[in-house]
Structure formats: C-alpha cells, structure tokens
C-alpha positions in Angstrom: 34.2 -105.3 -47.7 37.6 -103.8 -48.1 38.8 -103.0 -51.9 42.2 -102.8 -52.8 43.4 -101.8 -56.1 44.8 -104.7 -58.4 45.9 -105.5 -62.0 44.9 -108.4 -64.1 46.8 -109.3 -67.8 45.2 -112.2 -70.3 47.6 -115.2 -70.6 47.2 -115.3 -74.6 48.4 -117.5 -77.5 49.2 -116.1 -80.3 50.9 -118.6 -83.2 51.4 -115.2 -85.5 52.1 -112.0 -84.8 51.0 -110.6 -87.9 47.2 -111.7 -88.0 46.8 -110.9 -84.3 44.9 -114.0 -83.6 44.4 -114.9 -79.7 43.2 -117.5 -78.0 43.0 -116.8 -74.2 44.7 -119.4 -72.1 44.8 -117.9 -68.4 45.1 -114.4 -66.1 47.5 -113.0 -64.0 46.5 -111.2 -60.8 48.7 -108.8 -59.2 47.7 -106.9 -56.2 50.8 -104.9 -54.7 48.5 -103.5 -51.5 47.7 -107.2 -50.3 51.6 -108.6 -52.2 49.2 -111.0 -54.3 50.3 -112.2 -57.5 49.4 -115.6 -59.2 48.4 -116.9 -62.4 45.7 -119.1 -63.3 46.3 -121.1 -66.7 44.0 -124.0 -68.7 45.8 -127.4 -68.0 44.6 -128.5 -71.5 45.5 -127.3 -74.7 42.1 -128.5 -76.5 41.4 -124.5 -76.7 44.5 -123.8 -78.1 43.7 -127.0 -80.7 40.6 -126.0 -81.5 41.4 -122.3 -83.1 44.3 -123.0 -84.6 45.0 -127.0 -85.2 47.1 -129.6 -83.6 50.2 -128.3 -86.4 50.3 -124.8 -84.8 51.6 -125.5 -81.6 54.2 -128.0 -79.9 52.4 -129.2 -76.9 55.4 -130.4 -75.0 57.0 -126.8 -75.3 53.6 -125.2 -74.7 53.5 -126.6 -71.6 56.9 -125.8 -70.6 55.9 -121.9 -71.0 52.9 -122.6 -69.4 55.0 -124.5 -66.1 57.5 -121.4 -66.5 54.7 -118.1 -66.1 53.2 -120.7 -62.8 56.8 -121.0 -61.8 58.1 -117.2 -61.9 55.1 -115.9 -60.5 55.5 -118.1 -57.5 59.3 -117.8 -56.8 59.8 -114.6 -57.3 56.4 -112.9 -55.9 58.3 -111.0 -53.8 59.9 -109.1 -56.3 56.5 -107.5 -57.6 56.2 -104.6 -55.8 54.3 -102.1 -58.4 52.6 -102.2 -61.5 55.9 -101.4 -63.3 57.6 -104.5 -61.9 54.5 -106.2 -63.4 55.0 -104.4 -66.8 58.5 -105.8 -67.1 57.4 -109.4 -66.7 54.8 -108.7 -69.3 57.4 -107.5 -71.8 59.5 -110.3 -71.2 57.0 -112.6 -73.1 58.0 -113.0 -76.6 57.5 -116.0 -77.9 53.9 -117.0 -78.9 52.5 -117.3 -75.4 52.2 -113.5 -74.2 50.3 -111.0 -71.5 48.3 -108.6 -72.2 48.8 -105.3 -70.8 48.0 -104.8 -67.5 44.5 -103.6 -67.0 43.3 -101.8 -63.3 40.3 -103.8 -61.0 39.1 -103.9 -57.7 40.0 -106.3 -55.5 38.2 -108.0 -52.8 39.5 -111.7 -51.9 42.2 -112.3 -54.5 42.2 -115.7 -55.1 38.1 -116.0 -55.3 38.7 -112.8 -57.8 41.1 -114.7 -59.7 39.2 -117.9 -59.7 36.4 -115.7 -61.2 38.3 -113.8 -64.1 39.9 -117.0 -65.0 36.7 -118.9 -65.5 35.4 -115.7 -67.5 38.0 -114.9 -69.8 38.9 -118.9 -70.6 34.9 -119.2 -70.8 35.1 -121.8 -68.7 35.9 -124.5 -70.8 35.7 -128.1 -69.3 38.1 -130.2 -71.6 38.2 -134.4 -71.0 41.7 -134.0 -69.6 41.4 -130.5 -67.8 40.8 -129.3 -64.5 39.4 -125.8 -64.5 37.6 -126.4 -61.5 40.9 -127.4 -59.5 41.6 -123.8 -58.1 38.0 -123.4 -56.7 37.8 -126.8 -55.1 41.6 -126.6 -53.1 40.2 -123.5 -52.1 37.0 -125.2 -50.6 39.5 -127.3 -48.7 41.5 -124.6 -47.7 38.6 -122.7 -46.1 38.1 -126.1 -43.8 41.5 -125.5 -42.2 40.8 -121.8 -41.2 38.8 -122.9 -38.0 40.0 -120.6 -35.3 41.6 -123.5 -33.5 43.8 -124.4 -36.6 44.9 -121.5 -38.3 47.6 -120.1 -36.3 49.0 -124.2 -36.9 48.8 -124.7 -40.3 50.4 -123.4 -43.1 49.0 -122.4 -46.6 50.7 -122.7 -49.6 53.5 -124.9 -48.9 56.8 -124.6 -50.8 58.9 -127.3 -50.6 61.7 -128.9 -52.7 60.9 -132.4 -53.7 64.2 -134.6 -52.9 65.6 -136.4 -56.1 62.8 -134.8 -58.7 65.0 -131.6 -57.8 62.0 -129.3 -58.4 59.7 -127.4 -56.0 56.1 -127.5 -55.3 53.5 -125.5 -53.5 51.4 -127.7 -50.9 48.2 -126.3 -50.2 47.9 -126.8 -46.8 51.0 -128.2 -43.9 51.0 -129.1 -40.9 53.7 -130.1 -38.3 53.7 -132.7 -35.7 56.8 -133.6 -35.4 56.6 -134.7 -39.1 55.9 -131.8 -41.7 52.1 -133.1 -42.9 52.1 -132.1 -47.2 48.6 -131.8 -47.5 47.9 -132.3 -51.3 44.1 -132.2 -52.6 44.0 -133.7 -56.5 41.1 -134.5 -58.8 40.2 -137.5 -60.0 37.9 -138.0 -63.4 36.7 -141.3 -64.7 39.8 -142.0 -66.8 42.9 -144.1 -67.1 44.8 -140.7 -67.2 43.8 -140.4 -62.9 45.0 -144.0 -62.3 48.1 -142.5 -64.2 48.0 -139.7 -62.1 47.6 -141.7 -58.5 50.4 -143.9 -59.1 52.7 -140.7 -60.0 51.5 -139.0 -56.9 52.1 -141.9 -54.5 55.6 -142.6 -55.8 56.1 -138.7 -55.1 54.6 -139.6 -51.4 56.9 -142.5 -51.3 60.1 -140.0 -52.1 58.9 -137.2 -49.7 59.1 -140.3 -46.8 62.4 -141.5 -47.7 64.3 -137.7 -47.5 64.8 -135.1 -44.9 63.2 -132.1 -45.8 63.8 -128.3 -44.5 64.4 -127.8 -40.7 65.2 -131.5 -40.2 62.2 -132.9 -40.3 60.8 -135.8 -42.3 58.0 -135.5 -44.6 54.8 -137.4 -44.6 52.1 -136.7 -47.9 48.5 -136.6 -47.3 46.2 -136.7 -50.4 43.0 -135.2 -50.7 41.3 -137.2 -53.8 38.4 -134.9 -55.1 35.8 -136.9 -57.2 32.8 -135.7 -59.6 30.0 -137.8 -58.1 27.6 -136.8 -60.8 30.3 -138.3 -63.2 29.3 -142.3 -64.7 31.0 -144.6 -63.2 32.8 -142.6 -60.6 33.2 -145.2 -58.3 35.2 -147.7 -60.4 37.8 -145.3 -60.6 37.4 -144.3 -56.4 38.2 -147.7 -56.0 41.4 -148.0 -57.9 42.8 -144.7 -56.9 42.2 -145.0 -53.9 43.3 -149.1 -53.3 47.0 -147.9 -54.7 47.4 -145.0 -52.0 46.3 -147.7 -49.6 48.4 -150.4 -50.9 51.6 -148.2 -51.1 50.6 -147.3 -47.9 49.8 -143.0 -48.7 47.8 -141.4 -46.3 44.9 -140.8 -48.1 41.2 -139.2 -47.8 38.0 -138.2 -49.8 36.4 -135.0 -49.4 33.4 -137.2 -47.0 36.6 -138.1 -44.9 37.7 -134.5 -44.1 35.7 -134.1 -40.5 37.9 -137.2 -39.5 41.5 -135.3 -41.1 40.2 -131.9 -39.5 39.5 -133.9 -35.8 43.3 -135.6 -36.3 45.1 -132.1 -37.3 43.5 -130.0 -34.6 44.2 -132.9 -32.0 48.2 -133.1 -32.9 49.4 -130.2 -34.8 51.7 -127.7 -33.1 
C-alpha cells in the first residue's frame, strides 16, 4: 500500500507550566500529500481528573478549547498546506491545553492511522461518560456506503449549518433525493445521559425539517443509534431511545437495520 508522509502532535494538558506535567488528551494528524488534517480528542475529562484533581481545571472551559482545536481543524483544513502551516497552529496554543511539536510518520489510511495513534497515546481509556470508540464505529458505517453503486451519490463528511443553533456540524454521511438525507450515527450506553442525548438530537432533527438548508433544499435527519450489546441492560435503554425518535417522528435505525437504509439509499439517491 501507498505511504505518504504525515505529522502527528499530542493534544496535552498541562495545568503548570513550570512542573511540566501532561496528561495526554488527543492527536492531530496532518498529512499535506493526501490534504488530511483532523484531530481526535477524549470526550471526558475523567483523565484529566484523575492526574491532577477536579480543582485544576474548569470543565466547562476545557471543553470549549477542546470544541475550538475540533472546530479549526475542520474549517480551515484548507489552509494547511505544509508542516509550517501546522507549526503555527501549534504555537498558537497557550493556554493550558497545548500541541506538541509536530513529529514525522507514515501514513497509510489516515483516519484508520488516526483512530490508532489516538487510542495509543490516550491509552485507550473507556470512561462512563466517554466515547473513545465513536471514531472507529462511524467509520464502520462509513465503509457500508462505499459500495460501488453508492459512492459517486453520497457524500462524506457533511458540513452544514444548523438553522437557529447558528453553528455548523459535520454529517458523516448525505445523501440527496430531492431532500438532503443528514445521516448521523450516535452511541448510546446504558445511562440517563443517552436518553439526554436522544431527546437533544431529535429536537436538532426536528429544526433541520423546519428550515431550508444550502442549495434550497430541505433537510431530513437520519440517526444511526449504535449500542454495546454486551452492555447490562442494553435493551431498556434501545427501547427508550429509540421510542422518542419514533414518537417525534426521526427517521431512525440500529446498526441490524442498515441492509434495509443501504437497499432505500441506493434505490433513490441521485
């Protein structure tokens, strides 16, 4: 397989400056040859908790730095063009949440690489509230949709500006048929934090219906709900989740479903 040369910088927090204390939190990947560059971060803080205590950190404003680096890497990926480009990003963090510098790898399949350095250099932790697996299992989705018949109709990585919540999102995968199709897979653990989580994401669905969105066309959301059937008591939670998509009437499927979503998109995209 192809390489292609890349450069990869640890997403670090670092409460003081003078003891040098890290805890890593995420990767960037940059790969000018293929114009890759994303960044994969812990949704939790419990790492961040754990080394340094809940009074080291405000986790509201952590997680606004954390939204930001996720942000400017996906708006303005087109202005990486070489590893300097990357250097001044790197420089620009300096408040306690900061990038290494920029180390050389071989790339192969970026995302897959990126999947993999995250889960090494975060060790992989699995926190109650966090979803390190998420990038790895919307990638297992995505690789459904790139049957030859499809791929030339449907769209990865969707960015599209939600009406009234005024901010943008990336969609996974979209389709059009006559309707632009916001394909959004989400995970789903046995806690009241996913019911939480459903009801926000319908009444996002419920929004994206209601507007015109880019080219004149109206939107329609499609969720994907991804659930751990090894966890206890999975299927309490299936049921809730999805019974509110259904009620509020939100397109909705589980990952046994997908043959059925795969037969529908490849019978009436265009």
């Amino acid at each position: 397989m192809t390489t292609y040369k890349g450069y990869y910088s640890v997403i670090q927090y670092c409460p003081d400056k003078t003891k040098l204390e890290v805890a890593n939190m995420g990767v960037l990947l940059f790969c000018p040859e293929l114009k890759f560059i994303d960044a994969r971060l812990l949704n939790s803080n419990q790492k961040i908790r754990r080394f340094f205590g809940s009074g080291a950190f405000d986790n509201e404003r952590l997680n606004f730095v954390k939204e930001s680096i996720r942000t400017r890497v996906s708006l303005d990926k087109n202005r990486f063009n070489d590893l300097e480009d990357l250097m001044k990003f790197v420089q620009t963090r300096a408040n306690e949440v900061q990038l290494s510098e920029p180390r050389p790898i071989k790339v192969e399949n970026p995302e897959k690489d990126l999947d993999q350095l995250f889960n090494e250099i975060t060790g992989g932790l699995k926190d109650e509230d966090e979803e390190v697996g998420k990038p790895g299992k919307i990638n297992e989705i995505k690789e459904l949709f790139r049957k030859p018949q499809l791929i030339k109709r449907v769209q990865f990585d969707k960015k599209i500006k939600l009406p009234i919540l005024g901010r943008e999102e990336i969609f996974p995968i979209a389709y059009n048929n006559g309707d632009l199709n916001l394909i959004k897979p989400e995970i789903f653990r046995n806690t009241p934090q996913s019911i939480q989580k459903a009801e926000r994401i319908a009444c996002e669905g419920k929004i994206i219906e209601k507007h015109i969105l880019e080219d004149e066309r109206n939107g329609k959301l499609i969720v994907i709900s991804l659930f751990d059937e090894q966890e206890k008591d999975h299927g309490s939670v299936e049921e809730i989740v999805r019974g509110i998509f259904h009620d509020l009437k939100i397109e909705s499927y589980v990952k046994r479903d997908m043959p059925k979503l795969i037969a529908h998109v490849d019978k009436t995209a265009h």
